[in-house]
N, C-alpha and C positions, 0 to 999 in steps of 0.2 A: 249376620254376614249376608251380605247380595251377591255375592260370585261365588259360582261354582260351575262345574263342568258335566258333561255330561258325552259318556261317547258311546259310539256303537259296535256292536260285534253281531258275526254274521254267522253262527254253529250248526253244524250239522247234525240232523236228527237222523240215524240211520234206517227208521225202520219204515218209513215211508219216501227215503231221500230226499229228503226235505231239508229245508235251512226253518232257523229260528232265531229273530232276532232280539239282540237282547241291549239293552242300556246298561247304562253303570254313572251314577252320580257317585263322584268326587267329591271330596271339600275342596276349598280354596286352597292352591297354593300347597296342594297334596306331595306335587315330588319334590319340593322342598325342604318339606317340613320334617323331615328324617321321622315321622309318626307312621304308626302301623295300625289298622283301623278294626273293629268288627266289623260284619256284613253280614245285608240283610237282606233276600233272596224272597222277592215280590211277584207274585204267579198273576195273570191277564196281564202281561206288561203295558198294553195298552192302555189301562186305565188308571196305571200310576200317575205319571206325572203333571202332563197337559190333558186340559176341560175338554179342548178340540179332539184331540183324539178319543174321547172315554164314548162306549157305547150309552152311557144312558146320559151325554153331557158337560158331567160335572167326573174329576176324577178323584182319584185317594188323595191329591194334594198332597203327597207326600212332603214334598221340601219344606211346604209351610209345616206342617206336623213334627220334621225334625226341627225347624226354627222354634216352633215351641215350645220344644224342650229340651233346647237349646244343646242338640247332637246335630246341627248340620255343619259344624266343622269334627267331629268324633264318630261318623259311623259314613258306610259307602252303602246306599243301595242299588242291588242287581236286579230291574227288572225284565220278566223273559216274558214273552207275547206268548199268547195263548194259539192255534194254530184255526183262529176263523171258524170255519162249518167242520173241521174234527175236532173241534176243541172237545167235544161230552170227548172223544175215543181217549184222547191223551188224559186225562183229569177221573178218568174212571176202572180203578185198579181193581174193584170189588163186581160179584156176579150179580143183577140185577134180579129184585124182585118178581118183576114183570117186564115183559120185554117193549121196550123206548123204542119207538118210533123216529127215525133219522130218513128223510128225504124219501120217504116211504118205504124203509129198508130198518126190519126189526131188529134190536140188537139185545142181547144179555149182558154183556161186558167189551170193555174198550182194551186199550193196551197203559193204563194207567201204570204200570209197575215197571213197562220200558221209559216211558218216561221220565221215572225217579228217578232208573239208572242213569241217565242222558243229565238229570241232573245232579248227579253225586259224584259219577264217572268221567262226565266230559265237560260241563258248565263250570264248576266249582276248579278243576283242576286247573284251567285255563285264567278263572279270577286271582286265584291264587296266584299262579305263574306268571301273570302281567303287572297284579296294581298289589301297594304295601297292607295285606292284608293280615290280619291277627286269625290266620287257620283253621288253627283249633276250635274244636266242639263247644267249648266256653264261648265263644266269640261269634256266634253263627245261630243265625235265625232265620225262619222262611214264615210266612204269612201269602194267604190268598181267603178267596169269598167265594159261597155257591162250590160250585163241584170244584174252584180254586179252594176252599177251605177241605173241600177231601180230599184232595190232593194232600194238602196241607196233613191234616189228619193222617192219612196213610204214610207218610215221611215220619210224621212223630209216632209210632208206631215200630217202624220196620228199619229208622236211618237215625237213632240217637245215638249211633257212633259220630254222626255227623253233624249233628242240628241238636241245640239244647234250648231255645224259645219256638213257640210256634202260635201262631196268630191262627186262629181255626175262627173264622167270618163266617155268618149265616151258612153255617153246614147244611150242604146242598145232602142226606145222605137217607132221604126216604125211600127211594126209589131201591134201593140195595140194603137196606137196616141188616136184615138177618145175616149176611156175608161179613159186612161192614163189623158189626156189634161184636158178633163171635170171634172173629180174626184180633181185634183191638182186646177185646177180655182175654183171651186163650194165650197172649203171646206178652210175658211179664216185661214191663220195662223196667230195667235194673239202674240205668245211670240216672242222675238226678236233672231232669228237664222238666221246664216250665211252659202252662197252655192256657195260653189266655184266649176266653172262649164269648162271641158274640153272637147276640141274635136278636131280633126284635118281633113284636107279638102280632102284627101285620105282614109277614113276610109274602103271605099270599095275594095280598091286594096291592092295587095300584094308587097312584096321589090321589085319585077320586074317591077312593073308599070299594072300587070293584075287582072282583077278582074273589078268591076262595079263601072261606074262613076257614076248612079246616086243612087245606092246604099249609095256611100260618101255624095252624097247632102240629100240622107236622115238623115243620123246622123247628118250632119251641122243643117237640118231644125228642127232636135230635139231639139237638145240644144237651139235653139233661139224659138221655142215655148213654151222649160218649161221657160224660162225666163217670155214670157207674160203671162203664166198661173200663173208663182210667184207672177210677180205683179199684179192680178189678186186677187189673196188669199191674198192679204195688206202685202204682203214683202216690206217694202223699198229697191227702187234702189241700194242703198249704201249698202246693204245689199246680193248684188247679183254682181257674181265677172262670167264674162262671158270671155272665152280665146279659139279663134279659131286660131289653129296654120297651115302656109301655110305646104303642103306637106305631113304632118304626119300622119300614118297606124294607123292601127288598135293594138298595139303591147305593152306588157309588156317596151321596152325600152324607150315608151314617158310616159306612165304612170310615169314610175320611174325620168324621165328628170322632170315632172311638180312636180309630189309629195312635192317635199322641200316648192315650193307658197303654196299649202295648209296649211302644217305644220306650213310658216311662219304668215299665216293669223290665226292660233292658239293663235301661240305667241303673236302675232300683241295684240289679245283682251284680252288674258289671263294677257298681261302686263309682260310676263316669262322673268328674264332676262338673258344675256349670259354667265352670271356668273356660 
């Protein structure tokens, strides 16, 4: 399919009075079609859809990734911008190991958990209540990258009333492990959701080869800790999709190379067919 829609909403973040803009791709021919869709709730909105707009570029090319797997007339994605220079404050629920340096202003922890709220409480409510959406928990998945994948994280942790796939990209979650790790073990998830988990073995260097190596083994050692803290919190194994790829940065262009495995592990449960 080559059409589709794409519109915008303007929502209010209460706790800085702020607005957040959010997208929402349609299928073609969506309020016609008397079809009710899953949705899929993508964190930097920015760097979903258009190359022009994405910080490093190149973006998740989402559309092309639902064409690949051929759900870009079978699912809607909502993506919500990240909030510029707060974006660490919104994206970070957990107490920092060491205190982050922000425009020379040190910080321990952001407001990551009013965030969720904003999106459990006031984003979702409104998608719901506009466009032909399939609601329920079955039907609902969020994905994001970097401190968008703890985000991410911390939803599949604390909102699996709400979200049952979760896209957890280059977990951003060195900086906070001890906070992070404990909260994620300590607190059992009971419903049956699915975490497909990425990272790659360069995350701390750049296209040249510069930048820090053990930076990268720190995002390697993320990703393989939230795994034991998953199973820790009674995830079944089978239930935890872990992919460390040789080589691969830090960059909108692996996101968008893995994106389509997520998606297909959507399908996979959803049972969606290609039709």
């Amino acid at each position: 399919m080559d059409n589709f829609n794409i519109e915008t909403l303007y929502l209010p973040f209460d706790y800085d009075n702020s607005e957040r803009r959010v997208r929402i791709y349609l299928p073609e021919n969506y309020e016609s079609s008397n079809k009710r869709y899953p949705v899929l709730y993508m964190l930097d909105g920015q760097n979903v859809f258009f190359d022009e707009e994405s910080y490093s570029g190149m973006s998740w090319r989402a559309i092309l990734a639902l064409k690949q797997t051929k759900l870009d007339d079978k699912m809607i994605i909502v993506a919500v911008d990240h909030a510029d220079e707060n974006r660490f404050y919104d994206y970070s629920p957990y107490l920092s190991d060491f205190p982050i340096d922000i425009n020379g202003v040190q910080h321990y922890n952001g407001h990551g958990h009013l965030f969720a709220d904003f999106l459990v409480n006031t984003l979702k409510p409104v998608i719901d209540e506009t466009y032909p959406t399939l609601s329920s928990r079955k039907y609902t998945a969020v994905c994001g990258s970097s401190l968008g994948g703890l985000m991410t994280a911390f939803l599949g942790s604390k909102h699996t009333d709400i979200f049952k796939f979760f896209g957890v990209f280059s977990l951003a979650s060195y900086f906070c492990k001890t906070d992070f790790i404990n909260s994620v073990s300590s607190n059992p998830i009971r419903k049956k959701s699915f975490y497909y988990i990425q990272t790659g073995t360069e995350e701390g260097l750049d296209e040249n080869g510069k930048g820090s190596k053990s930076l990268s083994q720190e995002y390697i050692n993320s990703s393989i800790d939230y795994c034991h803290a998953l199973v820790k919190a009674r995830v079944d194994v089978s239930q935890i999709s872990l992919n460390i790829h040789a080589f691969e940065i830090h960059r909108e262009k692996y996101w968008a190379l893995h994106l389509p495995k997520f998606l297909n592990l959507i399908k996979t449960e959803l049972n969606l067919p290609d039709e």
